[in-house]
N, C-alpha and C positions, 0 to 999 in steps of 0.2 A: 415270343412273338411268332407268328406264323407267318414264316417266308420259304419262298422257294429253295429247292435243293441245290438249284447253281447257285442263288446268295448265299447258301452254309456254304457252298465248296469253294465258293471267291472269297470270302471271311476267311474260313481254314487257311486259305492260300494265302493269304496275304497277314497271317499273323492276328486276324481282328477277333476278340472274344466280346464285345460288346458292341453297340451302337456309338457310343463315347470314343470308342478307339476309332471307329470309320469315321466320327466328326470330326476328329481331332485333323484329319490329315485334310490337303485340300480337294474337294468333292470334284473339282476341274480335273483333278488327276487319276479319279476312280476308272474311270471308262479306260485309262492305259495300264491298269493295275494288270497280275498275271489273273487269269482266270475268271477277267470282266469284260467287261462292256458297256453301250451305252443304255442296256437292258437294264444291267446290275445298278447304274443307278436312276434307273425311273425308279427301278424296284425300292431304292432305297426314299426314295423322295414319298412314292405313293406311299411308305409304311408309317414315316415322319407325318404325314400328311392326316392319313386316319387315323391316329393317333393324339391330335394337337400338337403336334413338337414341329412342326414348321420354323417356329421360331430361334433354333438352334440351328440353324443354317445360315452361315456365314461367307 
């Protein structure tokens, strides 16, 4: 997927190698992860979003 290089480096950082592992945790807590924000997750919604996967957000 094509995402930004701070979303690879806040992934990296935080242990995530898929999309499935950043669902898994909860998305309210992204934005205080290390090496995020609440950029990392628009970024993450907008990618869910063009995508069709909205509906994996819980």
């Amino acid at each position: 997927m094509d995402v930004s290089l701070e979303f690879k480096a806040m992934a990296k950082a935080n242990g995530y190698k898929t999309l499935e592992d950043i669902l898994q945790s909860r998305l309210n807590d992204l934005p205080y992860k290390p090496q995020s924000g609440y950029r990392m997750l628009k970024e993450l919604l907008d990618i869910l979003d063009a995508n069709g996967l909205t509906d994996l957000i819980r």
